[in-house]
N, C-alpha and C positions, 0 to 999 in steps of 0.2 A: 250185444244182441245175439239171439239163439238164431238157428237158421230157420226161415220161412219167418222172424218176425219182427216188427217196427224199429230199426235202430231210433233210439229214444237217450237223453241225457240224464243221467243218474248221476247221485251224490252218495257216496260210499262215508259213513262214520261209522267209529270203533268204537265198539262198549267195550267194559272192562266191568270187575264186580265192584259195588261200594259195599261201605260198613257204616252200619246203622246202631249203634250202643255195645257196638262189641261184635256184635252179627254181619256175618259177609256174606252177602246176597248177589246174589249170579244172575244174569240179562236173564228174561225168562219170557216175555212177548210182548207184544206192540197193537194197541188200538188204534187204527186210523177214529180222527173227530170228526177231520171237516179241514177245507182248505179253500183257495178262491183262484184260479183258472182262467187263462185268455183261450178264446176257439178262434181258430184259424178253419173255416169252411174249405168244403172242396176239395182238401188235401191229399195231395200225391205221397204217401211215405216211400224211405228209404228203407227194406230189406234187407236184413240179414240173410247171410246165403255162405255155406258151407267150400270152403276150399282149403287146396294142400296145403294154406302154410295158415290154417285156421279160419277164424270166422271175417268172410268177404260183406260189403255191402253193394246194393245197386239195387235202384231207382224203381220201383213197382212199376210197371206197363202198364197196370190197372188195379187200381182203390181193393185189396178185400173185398167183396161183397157184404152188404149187413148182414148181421143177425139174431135178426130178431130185437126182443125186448130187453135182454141181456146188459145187464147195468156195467159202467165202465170196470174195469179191473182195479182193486186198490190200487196207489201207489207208494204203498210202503209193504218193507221185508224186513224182519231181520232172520238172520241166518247166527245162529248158535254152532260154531267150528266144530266138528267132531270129536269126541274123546280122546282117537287118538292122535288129533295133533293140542291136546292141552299143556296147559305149561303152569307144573307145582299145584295139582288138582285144580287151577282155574278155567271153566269155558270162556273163551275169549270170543266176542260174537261181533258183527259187522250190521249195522241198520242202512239199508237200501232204501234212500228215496226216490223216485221215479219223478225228477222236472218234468217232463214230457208222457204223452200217452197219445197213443192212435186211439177212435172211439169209430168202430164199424159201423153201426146202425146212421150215426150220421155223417160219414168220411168227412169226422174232424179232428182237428189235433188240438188237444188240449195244453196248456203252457200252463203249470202253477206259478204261481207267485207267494204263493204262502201253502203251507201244509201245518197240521196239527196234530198230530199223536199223544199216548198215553203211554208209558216205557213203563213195566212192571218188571220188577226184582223180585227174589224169592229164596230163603236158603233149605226150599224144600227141594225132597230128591222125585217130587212126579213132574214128568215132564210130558203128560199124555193132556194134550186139549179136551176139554169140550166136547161134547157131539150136539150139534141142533139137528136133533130129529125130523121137526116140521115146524114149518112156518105157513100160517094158514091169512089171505088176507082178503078181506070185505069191507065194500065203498061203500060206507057211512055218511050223508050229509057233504057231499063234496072231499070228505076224507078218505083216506083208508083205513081202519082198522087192521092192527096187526097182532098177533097171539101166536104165539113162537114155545115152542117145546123143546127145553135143553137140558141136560144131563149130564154127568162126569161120574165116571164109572157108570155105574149101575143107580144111581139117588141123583135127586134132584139139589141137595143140602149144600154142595160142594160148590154148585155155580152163584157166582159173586155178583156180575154183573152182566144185562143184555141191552145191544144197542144199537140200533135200527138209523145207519148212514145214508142218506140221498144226495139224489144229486138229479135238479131239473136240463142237465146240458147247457144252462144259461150262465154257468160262473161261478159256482161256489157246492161246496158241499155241505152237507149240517148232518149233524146227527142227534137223534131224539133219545133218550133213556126209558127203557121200556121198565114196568114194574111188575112184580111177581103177587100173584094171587093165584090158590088153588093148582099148583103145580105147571101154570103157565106165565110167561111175560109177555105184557101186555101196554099197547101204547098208540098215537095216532102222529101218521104223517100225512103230509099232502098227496091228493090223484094226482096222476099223470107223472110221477117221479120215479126216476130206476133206484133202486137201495138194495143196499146189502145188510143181510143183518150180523152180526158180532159177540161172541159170546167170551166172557174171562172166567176161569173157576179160581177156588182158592189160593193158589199156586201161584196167579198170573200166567199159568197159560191162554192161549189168544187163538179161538177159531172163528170162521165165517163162511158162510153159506156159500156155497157154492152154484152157477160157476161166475160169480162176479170176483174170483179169487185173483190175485195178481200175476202176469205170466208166468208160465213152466209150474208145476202143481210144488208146494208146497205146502208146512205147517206154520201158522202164523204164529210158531212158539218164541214182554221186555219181562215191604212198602213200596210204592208209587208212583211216579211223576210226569208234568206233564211239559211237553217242549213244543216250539211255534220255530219254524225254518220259515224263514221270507226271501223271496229273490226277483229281480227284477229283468 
């Protein structure tokens, strides 16, 4: 945990690149889908807190305060190792999943039990995400409507896929697939839910809307596949 925030239980796995008919494809981003969550109310977390022989923990005196409407932070990363610690031109990258999460708005602690992602490979050389420009959203018949504007580079052509995550605080997350018409993606989820939405371009690089990103700012830069972690 970083200083000032939730010591939280994490599961570190190592990608490596696969080959696909000859082709060697390098980790390139990670879609969170959906997962399913125990909430523990009331909760006091434990604190990361900065000292001389690195990062200390102790006991919050008092909860974060909320804020706001602010949907929980994903709880997946991965992090693609820097060039120059590669080995025989491979990037060798690490997916971060996040067991645990504080949720301000309602000082709860969230437990997964299961998490869902989408791992994209790629043996292209762009490694520049996505941009979602706007996400515009209007309650519809007890729904929301959502209409979302994303881009890679400069054209609209390059993004692959958009995908609109929620999550009601009650246990589970789900995510809807938005579809593309007239240079927007478009799609309905339920009122009263936090989401984030998620964008892939051709690449498999992997961004999302911010600020429901996962602690400390990163890029959420994984053919395809798709994995299920369960844990009790």
């Amino acid at each position: 945990s970083d200083a000032g925030e939730p010591v939280e239980p994490k599961v570190l796995v190592s990608r490596g690149s696969i080959t696909i008919g000859g082709e060697v494809l390098q980790p390139r981003g990670v879609l969170f889908h959906g997962g399913t969550y125990r909430q523990i109310g009331n909760f006091n977390p434990l604190m990361g807190q900065s000292g001389f022989l690195g990062s200390l923990a102790q006991a919050s005196p008092t909860p974060p305060p909320p804020s706001g409407a602010v949907a929980p932070a994903l709880p997946v990363l991965l992090r693609v190792i820097e060039p120059a610690a590669q080995t025989h031109g491979v990037l060798p990258s690490n997916l971060l999943l996040f067991a645990g999460q504080y949720d301000p708005p309602t000082r709860s602690q969230f437990l997964f039990r299961e998490l869902t992602v989408d791992e994209y490979y790629s043996a292209s050389n762009d490694r520049e995400p996505p941009t979602i420009q706007m996400v515009e959203a209007t309650l519809s018949r007890g729904q929301v409507n959502l209409s979302v504007q994303a881009t890679d580079g400069a054209t609209t052509d390059r993004v692959a896929r958009v995908v609109a995550t929620y999550t009601d605080r009650t246990g589970d997350w789900r995510s809807v697939e938005l579809s593309q018409a007239q240079g927007f993606w478009q799609g309905f989820i339920p009122a009263g839910v936090s989401y984030v939405v998620q964008a892939v371009d051709v690449a498999g690089n992997v961004t999302a809307t911010a600020p429901a990103v996962a602690p400390r700012g990163y890029a959420l830069y994984l053919p395809h596949i798709s994995r299920r972690w369960e844990g009790r």
